[in-house]
C-alpha positions as CSV (number, residue, x, y, z in Angstrom):
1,X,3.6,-60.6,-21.2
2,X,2.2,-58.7,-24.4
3,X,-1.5,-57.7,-23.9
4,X,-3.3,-56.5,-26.9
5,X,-5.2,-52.8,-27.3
6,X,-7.6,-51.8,-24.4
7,X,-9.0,-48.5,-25.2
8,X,-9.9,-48.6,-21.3
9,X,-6.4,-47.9,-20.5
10,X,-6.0,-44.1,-21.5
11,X,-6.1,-41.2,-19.7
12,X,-7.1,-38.2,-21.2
13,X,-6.4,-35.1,-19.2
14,X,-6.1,-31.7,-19.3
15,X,-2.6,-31.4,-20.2
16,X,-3.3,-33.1,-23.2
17,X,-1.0,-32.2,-25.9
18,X,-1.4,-30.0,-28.4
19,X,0.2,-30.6,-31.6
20,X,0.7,-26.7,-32.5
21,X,3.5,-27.2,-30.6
22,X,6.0,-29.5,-32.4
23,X,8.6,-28.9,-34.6
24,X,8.5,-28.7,-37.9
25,X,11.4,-29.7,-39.4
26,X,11.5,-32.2,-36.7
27,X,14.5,-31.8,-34.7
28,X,15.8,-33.8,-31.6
29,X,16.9,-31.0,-29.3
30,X,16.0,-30.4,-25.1
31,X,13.2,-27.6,-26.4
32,X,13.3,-25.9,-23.1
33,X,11.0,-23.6,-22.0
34,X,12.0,-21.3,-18.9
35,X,8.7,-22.0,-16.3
36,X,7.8,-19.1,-13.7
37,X,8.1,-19.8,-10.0
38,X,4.0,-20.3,-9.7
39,X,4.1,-23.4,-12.2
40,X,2.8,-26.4,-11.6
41,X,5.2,-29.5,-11.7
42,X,3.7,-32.4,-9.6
43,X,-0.4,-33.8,-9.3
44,X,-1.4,-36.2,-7.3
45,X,-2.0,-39.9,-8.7
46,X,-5.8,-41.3,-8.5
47,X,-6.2,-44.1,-6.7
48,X,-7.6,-46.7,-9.2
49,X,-7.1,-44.7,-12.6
50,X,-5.2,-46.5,-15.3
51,X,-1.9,-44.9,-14.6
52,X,-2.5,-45.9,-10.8
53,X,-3.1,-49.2,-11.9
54,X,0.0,-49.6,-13.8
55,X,2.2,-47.7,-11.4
56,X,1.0,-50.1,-8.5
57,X,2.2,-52.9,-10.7
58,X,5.5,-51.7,-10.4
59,X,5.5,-50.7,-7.2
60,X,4.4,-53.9,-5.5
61,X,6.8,-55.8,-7.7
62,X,9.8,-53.7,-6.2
63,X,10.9,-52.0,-9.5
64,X,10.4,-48.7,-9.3
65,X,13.1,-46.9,-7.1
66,X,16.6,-46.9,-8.4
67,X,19.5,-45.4,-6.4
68,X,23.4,-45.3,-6.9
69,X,25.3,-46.7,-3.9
70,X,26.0,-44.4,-1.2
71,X,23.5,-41.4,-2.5
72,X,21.5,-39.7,0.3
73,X,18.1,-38.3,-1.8
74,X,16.8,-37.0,1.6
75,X,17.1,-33.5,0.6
76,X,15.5,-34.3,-2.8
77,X,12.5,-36.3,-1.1
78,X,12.0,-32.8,1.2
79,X,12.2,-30.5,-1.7
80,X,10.0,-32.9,-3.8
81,X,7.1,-32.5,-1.2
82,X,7.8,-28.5,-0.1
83,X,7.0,-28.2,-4.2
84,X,4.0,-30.8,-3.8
85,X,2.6,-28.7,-1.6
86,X,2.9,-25.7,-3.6
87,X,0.5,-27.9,-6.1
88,X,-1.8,-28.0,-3.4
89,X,-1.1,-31.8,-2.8
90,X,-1.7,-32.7,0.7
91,X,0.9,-34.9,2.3
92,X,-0.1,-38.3,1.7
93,X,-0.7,-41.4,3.9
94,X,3.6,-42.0,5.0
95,X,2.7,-45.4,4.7
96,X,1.8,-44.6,0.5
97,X,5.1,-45.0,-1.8
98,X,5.8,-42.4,-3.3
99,X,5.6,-43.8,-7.0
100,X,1.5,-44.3,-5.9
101,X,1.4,-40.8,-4.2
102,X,2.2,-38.7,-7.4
103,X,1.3,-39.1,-11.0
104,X,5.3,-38.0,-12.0
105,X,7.8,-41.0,-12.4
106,X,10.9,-38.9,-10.8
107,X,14.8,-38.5,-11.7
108,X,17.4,-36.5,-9.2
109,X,20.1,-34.6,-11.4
110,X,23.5,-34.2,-9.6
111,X,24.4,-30.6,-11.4
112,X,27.8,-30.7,-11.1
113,X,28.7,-34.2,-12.9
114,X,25.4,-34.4,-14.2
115,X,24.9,-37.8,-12.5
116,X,21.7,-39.5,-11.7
117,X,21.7,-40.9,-9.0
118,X,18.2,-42.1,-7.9
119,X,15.1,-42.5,-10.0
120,X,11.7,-43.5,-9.3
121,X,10.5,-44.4,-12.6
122,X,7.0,-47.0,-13.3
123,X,6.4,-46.1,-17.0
124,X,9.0,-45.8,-19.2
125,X,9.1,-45.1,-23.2
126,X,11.0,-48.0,-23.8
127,X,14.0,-47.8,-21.7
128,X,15.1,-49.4,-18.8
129,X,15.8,-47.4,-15.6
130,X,18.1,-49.9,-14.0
131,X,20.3,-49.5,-16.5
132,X,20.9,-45.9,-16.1
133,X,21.4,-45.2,-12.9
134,X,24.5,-43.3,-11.8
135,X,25.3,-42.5,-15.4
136,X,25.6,-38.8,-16.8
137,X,22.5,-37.4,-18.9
138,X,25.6,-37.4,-21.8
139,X,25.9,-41.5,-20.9
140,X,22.0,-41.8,-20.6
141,X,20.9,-39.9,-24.1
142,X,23.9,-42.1,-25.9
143,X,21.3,-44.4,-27.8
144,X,19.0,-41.2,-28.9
145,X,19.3,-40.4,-32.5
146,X,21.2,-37.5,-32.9
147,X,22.2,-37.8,-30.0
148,X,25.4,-35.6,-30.6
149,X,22.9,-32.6,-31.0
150,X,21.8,-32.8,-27.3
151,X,24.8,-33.8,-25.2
152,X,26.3,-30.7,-26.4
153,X,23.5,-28.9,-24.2
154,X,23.3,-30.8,-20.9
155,X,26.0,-28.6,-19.2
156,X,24.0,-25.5,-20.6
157,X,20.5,-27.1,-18.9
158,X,22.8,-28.3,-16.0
159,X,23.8,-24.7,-15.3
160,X,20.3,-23.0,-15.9
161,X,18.9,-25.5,-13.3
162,X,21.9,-24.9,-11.0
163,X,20.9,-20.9,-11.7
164,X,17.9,-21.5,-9.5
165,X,15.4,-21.8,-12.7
166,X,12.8,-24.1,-13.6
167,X,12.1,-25.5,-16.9
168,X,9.6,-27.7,-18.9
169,X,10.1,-29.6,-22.1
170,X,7.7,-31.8,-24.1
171,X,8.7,-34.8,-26.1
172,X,5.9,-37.1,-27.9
173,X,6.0,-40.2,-30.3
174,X,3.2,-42.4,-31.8
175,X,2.4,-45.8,-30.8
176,X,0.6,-48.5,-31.5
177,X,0.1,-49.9,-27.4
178,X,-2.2,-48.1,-24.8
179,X,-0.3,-49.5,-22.2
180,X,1.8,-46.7,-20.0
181,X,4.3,-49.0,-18.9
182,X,6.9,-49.4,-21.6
183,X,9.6,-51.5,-20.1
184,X,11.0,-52.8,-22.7
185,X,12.4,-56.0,-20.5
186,X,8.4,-56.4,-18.7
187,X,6.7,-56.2,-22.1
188,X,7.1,-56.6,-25.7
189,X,6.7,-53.9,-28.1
190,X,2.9,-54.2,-29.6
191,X,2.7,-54.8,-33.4
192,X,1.4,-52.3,-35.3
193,X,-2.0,-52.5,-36.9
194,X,-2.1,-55.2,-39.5
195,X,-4.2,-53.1,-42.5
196,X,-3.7,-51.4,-45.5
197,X,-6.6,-49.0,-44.5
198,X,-5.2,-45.5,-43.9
199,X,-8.1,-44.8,-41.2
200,X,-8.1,-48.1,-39.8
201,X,-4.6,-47.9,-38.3
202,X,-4.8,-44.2,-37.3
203,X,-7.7,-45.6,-35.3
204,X,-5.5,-47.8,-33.7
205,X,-2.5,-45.5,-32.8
206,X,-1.8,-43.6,-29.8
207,X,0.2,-40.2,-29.4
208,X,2.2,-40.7,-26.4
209,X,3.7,-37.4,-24.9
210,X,5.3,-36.3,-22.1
211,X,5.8,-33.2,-20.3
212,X,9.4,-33.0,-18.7
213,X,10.3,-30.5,-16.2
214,X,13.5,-29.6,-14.1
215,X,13.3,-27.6,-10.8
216,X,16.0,-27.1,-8.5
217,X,16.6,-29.0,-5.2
218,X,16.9,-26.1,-2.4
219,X,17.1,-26.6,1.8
220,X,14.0,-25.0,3.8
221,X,16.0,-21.4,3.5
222,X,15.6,-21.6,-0.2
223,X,19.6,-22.1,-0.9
224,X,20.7,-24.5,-3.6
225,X,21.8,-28.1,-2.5
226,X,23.8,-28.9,-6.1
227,X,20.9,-31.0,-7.1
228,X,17.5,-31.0,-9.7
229,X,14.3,-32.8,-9.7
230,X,13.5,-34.3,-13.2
231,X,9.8,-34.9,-13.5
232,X,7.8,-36.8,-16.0
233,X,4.3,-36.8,-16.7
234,X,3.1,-39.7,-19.6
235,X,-0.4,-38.9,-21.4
236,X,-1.8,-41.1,-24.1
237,X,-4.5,-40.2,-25.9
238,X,-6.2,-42.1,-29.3
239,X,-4.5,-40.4,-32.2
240,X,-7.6,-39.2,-34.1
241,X,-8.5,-37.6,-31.0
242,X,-5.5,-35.4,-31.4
243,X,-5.5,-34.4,-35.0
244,X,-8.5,-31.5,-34.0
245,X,-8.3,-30.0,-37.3
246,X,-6.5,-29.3,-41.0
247,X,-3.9,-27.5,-38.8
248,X,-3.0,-30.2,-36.6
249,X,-3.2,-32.5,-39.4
250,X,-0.6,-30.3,-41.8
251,X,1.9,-30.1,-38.5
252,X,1.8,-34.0,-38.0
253,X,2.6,-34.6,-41.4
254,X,5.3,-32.6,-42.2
255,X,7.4,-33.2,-38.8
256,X,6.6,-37.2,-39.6
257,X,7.8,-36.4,-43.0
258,X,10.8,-34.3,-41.9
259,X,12.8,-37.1,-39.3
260,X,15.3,-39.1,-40.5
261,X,16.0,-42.5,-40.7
262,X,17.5,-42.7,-37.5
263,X,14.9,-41.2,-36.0
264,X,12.2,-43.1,-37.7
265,X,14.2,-46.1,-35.9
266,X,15.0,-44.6,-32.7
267,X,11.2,-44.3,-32.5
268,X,10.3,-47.4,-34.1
269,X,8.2,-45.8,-36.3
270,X,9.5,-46.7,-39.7
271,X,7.0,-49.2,-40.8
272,X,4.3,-46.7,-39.7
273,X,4.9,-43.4,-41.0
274,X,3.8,-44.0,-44.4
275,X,0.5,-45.2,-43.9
276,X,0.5,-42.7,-40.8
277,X,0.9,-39.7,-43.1
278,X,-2.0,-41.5,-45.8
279,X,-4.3,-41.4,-42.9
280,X,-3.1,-37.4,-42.5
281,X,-3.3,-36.4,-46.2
282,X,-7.2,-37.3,-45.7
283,X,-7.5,-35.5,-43.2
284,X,-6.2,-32.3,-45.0
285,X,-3.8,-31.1,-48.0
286,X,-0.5,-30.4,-46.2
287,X,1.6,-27.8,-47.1
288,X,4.5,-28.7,-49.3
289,X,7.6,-30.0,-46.8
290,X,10.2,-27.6,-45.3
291,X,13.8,-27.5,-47.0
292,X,15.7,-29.8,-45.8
293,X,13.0,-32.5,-45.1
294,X,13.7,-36.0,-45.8
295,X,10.5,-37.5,-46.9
């Protein structure tokens, strides 16, 4: 059922993201970023926060573990809390899912086929987990735009994980909903905002982001089991909130400016990135776009 904009739902924390870090031109690639052994890659949920709320409405509906036929994630499940613990989460309640334990949805990468086989997923960007289970990351990233530009480097990532290394990505869009859950079967996409005032829709948008990491699935002796945990943490936090300064404000524009037309539709943000980018050009003069840009 659509709901409309509650302001109550986000969660501003401090991984918030930081727009400094984007690319400019925009580019759809994994952006990995090689993570030492001490990082940090799970947190426990809060019982009664707005993610907890929405994850719990998942969970008691039965919708948010997926699993191939046949696939074992017990090794997974006991890596997944040996690295909880290293996060200085205590073991939860057994009786506690594990979608309501953790504020990660969760993905297990088979490295050798790159297969996944088991997901526990409550908040999705607009894709539907049920639909990709047991299919390769090549299979899965099909519908991205430019899609051809990343399946060439699964195998790579595949093989880095499989190395014994972690790593951390971040991916963001902007969107008119405050809701975290984004399944696009449970809810219909929010409209944007219906004005012609720059500042006015701004003030209605959201930067959604997520911060993606892979660490490798090991037994108690610390040797590799063939398998990868996939982790995603979803923030939202109001838009103008994020644009801090000129700086942030030049960044937004010109990576808005800079994706194509298929991106501007694989994000659904072609109706919104002109007024988007009037809002920004208050905010600050941007610099002229990079070559190659396709305002």
């Amino acid at each position: 059922m659509f709901q409309p904009h509650d302001r109550t739902t986000v969660r501003m924390d401090s991984m918030a993201f930081d727009l400094q870090q984007i690319d400019v031109p925009f580019r759809m690639r994994p952006g990995l970023r090689k993570l030492g052994a001490d990082a940090t890659h799970l947190r426990a949920l809060v019982p009664g926060s707005p993610l907890f709320q929405a994850k719990q409405r998942v969970s008691r509906d039965g919708q948010a573990l997926h699993v191939a036929p046949g696939f074992d994630a017990g090794p997974a499940m006991d890596a997944i809390w040996r690295q909880a613990r290293r996060d200085g989460i205590a073991t939860p309640d057994p009786s506690l899912p594990l979608e309501l334990a953790l504020e990660q949805d969760l993905a297990i990468l088979d490295l050798a086929s790159t297969i996944v086989p088991w997901m526990c997923i409550c908040v999705p960007s607009g894709w539907a987990p049920e639909e990709k289970i047991g299919r390769t990351l090549t299979e899965i990233h099909t519908p991205v735009a430019d899609s051809d530009t990343l399946n060439g480097r699964w195998p790579q990532l595949a093989a880095l994980v499989g190395a014994g290394q972690a790593w951390e990505r971040q991916v963001w869009t902007i969107s008119p909903s405050s809701r975290f859950d984004q399944h696009p079967q449970r809810h219909a996409p929010a409209p944007w905002p219906d004005t012609d005032e720059p500042q006015r829709f701004a003030s209605l948008c959201y930067l959604r982001s997520e911060r993606q990491t892979f660490f490798p699935v090991n037994d108690p002796a610390g040797q590799p089991l063939g398998q990868a945990v996939f982790t995603i943490s979803v923030a939202l936090q109001p838009l103008p909130d994020v644009v801090r300064n000129a700086q942030d404000a030049t960044r937004l524009f010109q990576s808005l400016a800079s994706m194509s037309h298929d991106v501007l539709k694989y994000k659904h943000l072609s109706a919104a990135r002109q007024p988007l980018l009037a809002w920004l050009s208050q905010r600050d003069t941007p610099a002229a776009p990079a070559s190659g840009q396709n305002v």
